[in-house]
Structure formats: C-alpha cells, structure tokens
C-alpha positions in Angstrom: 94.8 92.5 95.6 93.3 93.5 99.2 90.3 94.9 99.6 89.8 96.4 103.2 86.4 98.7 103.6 85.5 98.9 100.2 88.9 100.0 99.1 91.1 98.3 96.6 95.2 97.6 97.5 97.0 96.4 94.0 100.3 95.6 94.4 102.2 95.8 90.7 105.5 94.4 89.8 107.1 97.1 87.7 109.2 96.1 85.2 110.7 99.0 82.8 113.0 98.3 79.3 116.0 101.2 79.1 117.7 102.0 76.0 119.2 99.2 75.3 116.0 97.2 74.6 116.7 94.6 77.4 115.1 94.3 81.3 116.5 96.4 83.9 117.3 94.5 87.3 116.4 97.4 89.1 112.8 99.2 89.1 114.1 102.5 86.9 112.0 105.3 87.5 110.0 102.8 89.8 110.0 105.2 92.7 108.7 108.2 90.9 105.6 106.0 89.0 105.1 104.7 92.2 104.4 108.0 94.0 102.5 109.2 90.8 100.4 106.2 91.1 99.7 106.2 95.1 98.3 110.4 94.3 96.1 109.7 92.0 94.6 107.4 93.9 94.3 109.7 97.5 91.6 111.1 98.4 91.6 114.1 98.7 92.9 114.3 95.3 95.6 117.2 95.1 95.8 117.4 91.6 99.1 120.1 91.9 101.0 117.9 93.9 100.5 114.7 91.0 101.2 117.0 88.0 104.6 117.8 90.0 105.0 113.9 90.5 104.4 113.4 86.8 106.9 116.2 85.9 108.9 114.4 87.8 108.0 111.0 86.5 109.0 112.7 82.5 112.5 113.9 84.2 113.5 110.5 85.5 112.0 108.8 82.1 114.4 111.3 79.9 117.2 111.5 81.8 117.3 107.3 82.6 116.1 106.7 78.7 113.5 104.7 79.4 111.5 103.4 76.9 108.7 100.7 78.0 107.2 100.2 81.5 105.1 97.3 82.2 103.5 95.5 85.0 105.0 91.7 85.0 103.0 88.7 85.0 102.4 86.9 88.7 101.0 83.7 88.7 97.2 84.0 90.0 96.7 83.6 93.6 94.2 80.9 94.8 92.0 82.1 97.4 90.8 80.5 100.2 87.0 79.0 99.7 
C-alpha cells in the first residue's frame, strides 16, 4: 500500500473460484472488478459510468460461472525504519 499526498494505492491479488470449486490460473472477471474498483474510487465519482462497469462485472460473473472472488494472502511487507 502507497500512500502519495494523502491518497491511498492498494494493490490486490485477485483470486476468483469458477464452477468447478477449484482456483482459476487466470484472474476471471479480474479486468472487469478491476475497472469497477479503480471508479469507485475517482474522483469525480461518475456514478453512471460504475453502474455500467458493475453491469458489466454481473455479465462476465454469469456468463464465466464464477462463484467466489477473494483477495489472496501476501506475506506482510517490512518497512523501512
């Protein structure tokens, strides 16, 4: 986590379980969550263009079957002193 003029920068690690109950290699529907996440937090907040991102979010989740998305564990980071 950066923070850089009294903003905060997370960086998640996406990990999403499909249909078949086990971890997919690559981020399904990671793009799309992505994009919702990165609107909700600009500013200005344009609260028609995130409902379309989480319309589009629903689609991908439907049509890919996804069923769980979770952010994976990283080891904490030691800052410097």
């Amino acid at each position: 986590m950066n923070t850089k003029r009294g903003f905060v920068t997370c960086r998640l690690k996406l990990r999403m379980e499909g249909e078949g109950g086990g971890e997919q290699r690559q981020a399904v529907c990671g793009q799309e969550a992505l994009d919702l996440l990165n609107c909700v937090a600009s500013s200005p907040y344009d609260q028609d263009k995130c409902v379309l991102l989480l319309t589009t979010l629903r689609n991908c989740v439907l049509q890919k079957k996804v069923k769980k998305f979770s952010l994976s564990e990283q080891p904490p980071s030691k800052s410097p002193m």
